[in-house]
C-alpha positions, 0 to 999 in steps of 0.5 A, spaced: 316 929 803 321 925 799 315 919 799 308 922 797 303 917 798 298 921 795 301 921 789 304 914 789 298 910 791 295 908 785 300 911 780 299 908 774 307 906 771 305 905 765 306 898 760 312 895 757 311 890 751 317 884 751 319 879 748 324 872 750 328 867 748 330 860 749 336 863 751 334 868 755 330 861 758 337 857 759 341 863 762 336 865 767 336 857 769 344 858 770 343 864 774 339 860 779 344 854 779 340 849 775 345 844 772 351 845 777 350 839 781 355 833 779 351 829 774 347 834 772 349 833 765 346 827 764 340 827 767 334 827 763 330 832 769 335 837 770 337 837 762 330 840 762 333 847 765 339 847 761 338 844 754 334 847 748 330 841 746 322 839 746 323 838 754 324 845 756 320 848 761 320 855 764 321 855 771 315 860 773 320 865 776 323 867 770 316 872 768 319 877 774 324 878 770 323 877 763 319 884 762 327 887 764 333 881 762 335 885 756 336 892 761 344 894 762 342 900 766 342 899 774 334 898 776 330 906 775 327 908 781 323 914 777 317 912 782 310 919 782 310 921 788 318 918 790 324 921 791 329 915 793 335 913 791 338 906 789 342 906 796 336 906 801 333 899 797 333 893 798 328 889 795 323 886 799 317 881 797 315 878 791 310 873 789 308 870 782 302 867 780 302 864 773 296 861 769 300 856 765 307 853 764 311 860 761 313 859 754 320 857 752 319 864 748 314 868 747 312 877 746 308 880 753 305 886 755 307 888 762 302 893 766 304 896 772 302 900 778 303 902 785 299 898 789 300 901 796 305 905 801 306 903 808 310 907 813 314 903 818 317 909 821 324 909 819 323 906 813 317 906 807 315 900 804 313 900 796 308 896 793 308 895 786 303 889 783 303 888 775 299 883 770 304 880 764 298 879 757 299 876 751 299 878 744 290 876 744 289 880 752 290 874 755 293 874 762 299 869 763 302 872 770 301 877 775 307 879 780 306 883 786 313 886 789 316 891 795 321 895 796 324 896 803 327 905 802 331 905 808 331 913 812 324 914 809 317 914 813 314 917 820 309 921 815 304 917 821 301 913 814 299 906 814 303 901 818 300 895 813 299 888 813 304 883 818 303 876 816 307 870 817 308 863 815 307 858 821 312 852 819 309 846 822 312 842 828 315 836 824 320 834 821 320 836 813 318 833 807 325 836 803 331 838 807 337 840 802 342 845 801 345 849 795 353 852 795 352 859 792 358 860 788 363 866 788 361 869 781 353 867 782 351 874 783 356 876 777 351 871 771 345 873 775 346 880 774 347 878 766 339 876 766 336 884 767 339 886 774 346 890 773 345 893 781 352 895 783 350 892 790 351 886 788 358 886 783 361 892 785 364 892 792 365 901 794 358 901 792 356 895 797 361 898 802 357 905 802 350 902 802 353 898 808 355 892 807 362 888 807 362 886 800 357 885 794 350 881 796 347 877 792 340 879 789 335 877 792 331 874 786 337 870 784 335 867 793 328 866 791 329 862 783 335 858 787 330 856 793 323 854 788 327 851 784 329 847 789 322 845 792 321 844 785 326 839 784 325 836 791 316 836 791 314 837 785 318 832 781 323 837 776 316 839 773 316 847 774 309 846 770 306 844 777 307 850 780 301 856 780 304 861 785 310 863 789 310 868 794 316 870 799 319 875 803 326 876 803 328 876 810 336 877 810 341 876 805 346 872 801 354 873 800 356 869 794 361 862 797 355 862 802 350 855 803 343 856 802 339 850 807 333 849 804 326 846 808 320 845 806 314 842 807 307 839 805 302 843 808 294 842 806 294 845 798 301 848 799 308 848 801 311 852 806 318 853 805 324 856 810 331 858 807 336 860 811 344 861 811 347 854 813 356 855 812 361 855 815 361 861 819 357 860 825 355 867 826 351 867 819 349 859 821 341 859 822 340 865 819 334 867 814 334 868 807 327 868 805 321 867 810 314 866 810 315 862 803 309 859 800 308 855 794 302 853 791 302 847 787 297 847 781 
């Protein structure tokens, strides 16, 4: 059986020690399209993204991929218990939650284990759950994530959790929209992620797309920096978690619409694809989003 959830379940992948730059902080900005608005050059609350001085902030999402920004290698799937291949993955939760506002530079410890397998009949879903440490042992995040491996499963193993975000019956707090741009997947991937799904067209072709998508992670970094800017006054240190399920994808040139709404302690959110092919208008990007303001 390619997935062996005996052996996968609880499996220790062990730790990685890392460390960051402000440079690696501004890139990974640019790479979730901080600064690409007219004016932006100028303006004190998005300079906080993009300029090197006192008032840079890191948006939170940046400690998903900081344990692997400087990696050049496509992602490894050397998972106990796993023999899959990158063609049958595509990423599917995510959520980070920070104990503080990030440092704009900074050394962690990254430790990592498998949390669970579900079996969803003709797919497995993997489920992976990591806490980032200082230097001292102190906690500074913790990230859960899933892969979706297509043509696996049907072992007869647990199907999971299914939960689901209910949007409220009013109009948003925050309605707004982000033009993906042609070569956005081509930064993105400079900032750890170098998956031929997203740059190399065979590739994305034989994995069963029309094109190069755009990775997931750079969706989920565009849609919480805009509910940041839009709810949260520009200020990435109010954010204390974020959470989503990526629902469907994003081709470079397209539009992401994003909605979002205040609701009791949390902002529920909606992202979906708003371009001019009406075939993709309405559909989803990212589903059952919830950030929680600190």
């Amino acid at each position: 059986m390619p997935i062996d959830p005996d052996v996968a379940i609880g499996a220790d992948l062990g730790s990685r020690t890392f460390s960051w730059s402000s440079s690696d902080v501004l890139l990974y900005h640019l790479g979730i399209g901080a600064g690409s608005r007219p004016g932006d050059n100028l303006d004190p609350r998005s300079l906080r993204y993009t300029l090197d001085n006192d008032d840079l902030q890191v948006l939170p999402s940046f400690g998903i991929v900081a344990p692997s920004f400087h990696e050049t290698d496509p992602p490894a799937l050397d998972l106990p218990g796993c023999d899959i291949n990158l063609a049958q993955v595509v990423h599917g939760a995510q959520s980070i939650s920070v104990n503080g506002p990030l440092p704009t530079s900074g050394e962690a410890t990254l430790r990592t284990v498998i949390s669970d397998v579900w079996d969803k009949g003709k797919a497995a879903v993997i489920w992976q759950e990591g806490v980032a440490t200082d230097s001292a042992g102190n906690e500074l995040w913790t990230v859960r994530s899933s892969i979706f491996v297509k043509g696996e499963g049907g072992w007869g193993g647990n199907r999971g959790e299914s939960t689901s975000v209910e949007l409220p019956d009013r109009k948003p707090d925050a309605d707004t929209t982000y033009d993906v741009t042609p070569q956005q997947a081509m930064l993105y991937r400079l900032c750890g992620d170098r998956n031929p799904l997203h740059a190399d067209p065979v590739f994305a072709q034989g994995a069963g797309f029309p094109a190069p998508i755009l990775h997931g992670l750079c969706s989920y970094g565009i849609v919480l920096r805009t509910v940041t800017d839009e709810l949260l006054g520009g200020d990435a240190a109010r954010v204390g978690s974020f959470s989503a399920r990526f629902a469907g994808v994003v081709f470079p040139g397209e539009t992401i619409r994003v909605q979002a709404w205040n609701a009791d302690e949390q902002i529920v959110v909606s992202a979906t694809i708003a371009s001019p092919h009406e075939e993709r208008n309405g559909a989803p990007v990212l589903a059952d989003c919830v950030v929680v303001p600190r």
